[in-house]
C-alpha positions in Angstrom: 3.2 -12.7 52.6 2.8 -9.1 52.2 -1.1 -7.6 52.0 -2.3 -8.1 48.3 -5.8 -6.3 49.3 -4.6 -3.3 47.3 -3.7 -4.5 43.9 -6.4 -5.0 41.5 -6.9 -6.2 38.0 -3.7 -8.2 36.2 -1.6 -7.2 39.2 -2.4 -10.1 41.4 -0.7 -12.1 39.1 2.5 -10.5 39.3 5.6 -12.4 41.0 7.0 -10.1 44.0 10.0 -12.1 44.4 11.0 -10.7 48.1 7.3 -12.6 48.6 8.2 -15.8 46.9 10.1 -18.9 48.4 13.1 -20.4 47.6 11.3 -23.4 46.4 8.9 -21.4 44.8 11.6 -19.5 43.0 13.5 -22.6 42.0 9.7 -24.3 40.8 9.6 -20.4 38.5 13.3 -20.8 37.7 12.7 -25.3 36.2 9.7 -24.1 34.3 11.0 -21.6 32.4 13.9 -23.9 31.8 11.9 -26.8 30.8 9.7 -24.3 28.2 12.8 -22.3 27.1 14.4 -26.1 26.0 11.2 -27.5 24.6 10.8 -24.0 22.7 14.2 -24.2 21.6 14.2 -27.5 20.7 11.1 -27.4 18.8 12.2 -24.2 16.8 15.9 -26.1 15.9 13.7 -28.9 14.5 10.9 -26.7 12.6 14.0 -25.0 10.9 16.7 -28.2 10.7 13.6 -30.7 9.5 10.8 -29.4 8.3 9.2 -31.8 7.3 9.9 -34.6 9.6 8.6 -32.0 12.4 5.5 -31.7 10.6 5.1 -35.6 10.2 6.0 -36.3 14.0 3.5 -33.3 14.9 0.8 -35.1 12.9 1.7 -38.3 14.4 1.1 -36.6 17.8 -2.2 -34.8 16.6 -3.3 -38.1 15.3 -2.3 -39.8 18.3 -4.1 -37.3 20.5 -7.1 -37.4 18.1 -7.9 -41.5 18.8 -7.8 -41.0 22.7 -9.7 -38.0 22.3 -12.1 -39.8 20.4 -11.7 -43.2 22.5 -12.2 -41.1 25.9 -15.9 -39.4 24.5 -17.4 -42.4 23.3 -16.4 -43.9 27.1 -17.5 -41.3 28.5 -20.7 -40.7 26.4 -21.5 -44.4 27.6 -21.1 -44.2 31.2 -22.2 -40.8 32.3 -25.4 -39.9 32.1 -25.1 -37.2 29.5 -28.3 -35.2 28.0 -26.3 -34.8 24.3 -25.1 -38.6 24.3 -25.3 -39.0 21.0 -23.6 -35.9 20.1 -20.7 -36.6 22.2 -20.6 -40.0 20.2 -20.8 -38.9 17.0 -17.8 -36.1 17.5 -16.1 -39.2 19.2 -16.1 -40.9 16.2 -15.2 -38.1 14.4 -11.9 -37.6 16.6 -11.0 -41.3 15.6 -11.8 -41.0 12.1 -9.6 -38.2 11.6 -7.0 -39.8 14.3 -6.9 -42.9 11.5 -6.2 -40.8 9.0 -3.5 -38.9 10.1 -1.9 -41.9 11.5 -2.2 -43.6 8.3 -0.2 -40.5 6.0 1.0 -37.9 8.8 3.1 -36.8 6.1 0.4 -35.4 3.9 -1.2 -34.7 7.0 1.1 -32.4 8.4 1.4 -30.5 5.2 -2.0 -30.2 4.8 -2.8 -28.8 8.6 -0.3 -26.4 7.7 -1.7 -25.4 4.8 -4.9 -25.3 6.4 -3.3 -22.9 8.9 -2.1 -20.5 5.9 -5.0 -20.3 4.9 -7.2 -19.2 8.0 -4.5 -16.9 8.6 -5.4 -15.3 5.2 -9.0 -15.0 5.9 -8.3 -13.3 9.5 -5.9 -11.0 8.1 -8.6 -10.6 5.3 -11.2 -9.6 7.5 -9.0 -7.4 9.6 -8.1 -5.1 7.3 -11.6 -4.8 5.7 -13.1 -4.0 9.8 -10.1 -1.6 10.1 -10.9 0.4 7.0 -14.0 0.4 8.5 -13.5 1.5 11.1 -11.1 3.9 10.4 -13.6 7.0 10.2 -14.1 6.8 13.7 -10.6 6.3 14.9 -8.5 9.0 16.5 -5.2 8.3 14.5 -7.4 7.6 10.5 -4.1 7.6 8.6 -2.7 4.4 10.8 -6.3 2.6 10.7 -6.1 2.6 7.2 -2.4 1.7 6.3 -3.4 -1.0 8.9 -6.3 -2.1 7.3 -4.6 -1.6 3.8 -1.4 -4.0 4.8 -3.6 -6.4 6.6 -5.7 -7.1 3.8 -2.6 -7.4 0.9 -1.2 -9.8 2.8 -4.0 -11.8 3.5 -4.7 -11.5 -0.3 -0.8 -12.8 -0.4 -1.3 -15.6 1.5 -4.5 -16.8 -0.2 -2.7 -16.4 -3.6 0.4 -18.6 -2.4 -1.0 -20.8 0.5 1.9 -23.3 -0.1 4.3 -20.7 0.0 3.1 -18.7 3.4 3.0 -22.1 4.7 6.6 -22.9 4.2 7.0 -18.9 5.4 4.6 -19.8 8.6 7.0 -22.4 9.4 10.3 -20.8 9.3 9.0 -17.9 11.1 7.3 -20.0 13.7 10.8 -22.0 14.1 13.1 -19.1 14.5 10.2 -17.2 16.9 10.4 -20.0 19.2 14.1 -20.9 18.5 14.7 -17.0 20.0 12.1 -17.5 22.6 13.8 -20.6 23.9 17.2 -18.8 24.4 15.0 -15.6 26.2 13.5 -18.0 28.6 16.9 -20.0 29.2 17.8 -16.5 29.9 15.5 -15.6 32.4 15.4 -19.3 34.2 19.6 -18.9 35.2 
């Protein structure tokens, strides 16, 4: 291993291949493998079967939900906890909403997405209104303010039609990851 002493900030994390192992290189080489065809994968089915990825995502989210909610109530039990009773409550909360995914994952799914949409609006919402803002102070006024101008139409767009920057969501997050699956098969061989 080479003397890191001089690298500061993000550049510890940096791979220096001449430093890494041939096991440690084959470990790098499997991951991005194994994300590139879970990515890939995923993207294929988001753009192949909508909705039947949604329902299966739900299923999992549900699924995850009642073990979430099964493993705080546990654990509010048998540790000593000062917020007990909180951790409880949100455990029952986790199973609740486990239930009812599990119950309609369908409608579930749709909705999540929907839900999604719709945050998505409101960010993009309130990032164009704290760009124009802030666009008096900033070096380069003329980009702040197309910025903030864009940012807050489409957020107004995606309020408007939350269905239909759901479905939009979708097929963007399908063929984002469909593209990022092939780049990281890519970089794994």
């Amino acid at each position: 291993m080479t003397d890191q002493s001089h690298l500061s900030g993000w550049d510890v994390f940096r791979l220096n291949a001449p430093d890494l192992t041939r096991r440690a290189i084959t470990t790098v080489r499997a991951s991005f493998a194994l994300l590139g065809v879970l990515a890939l994968g995923l993207g294929i089915a988001l753009l192949a079967w909508p909705g039947k990825t949604i329902t299966a995502l739900a299923v999992i989210l549900g699924a995850y939900l009642l073990v979430e909610g099964v493993i705080r109530i546990v654990m509010a039990l048998v540790t000593p906890l000062i917020h007990a009773g909180l951790s409880i409550l949100f455990g029952v909360l986790f199973i609740l909403g486990g239930v009812v995914m599990m119950r309609n994952p369908g409608l579930s799914g749709e909705t999540l997405l929907v839900v999604v949409a719709i945050i998505i609006g409101v960010a993009w919402i309130m990032e164009g209104v704290l760009a124009l803002l802030e666009s008096g102070s900033a070096q380069s006024r003329g980009w702040a303010i197309a910025f903030g101008i864009i940012s807050l139409l489409a957020g107004i767009i995606v309020l408007v039609t939350p269905a239909w920057s759901a479905v939009m969501l979708m097929v963007f997050t399908g063929a984002s990851l469909v593209v990022m699956g092939i780049v990281s098969l890519v970089r794994a061989f």
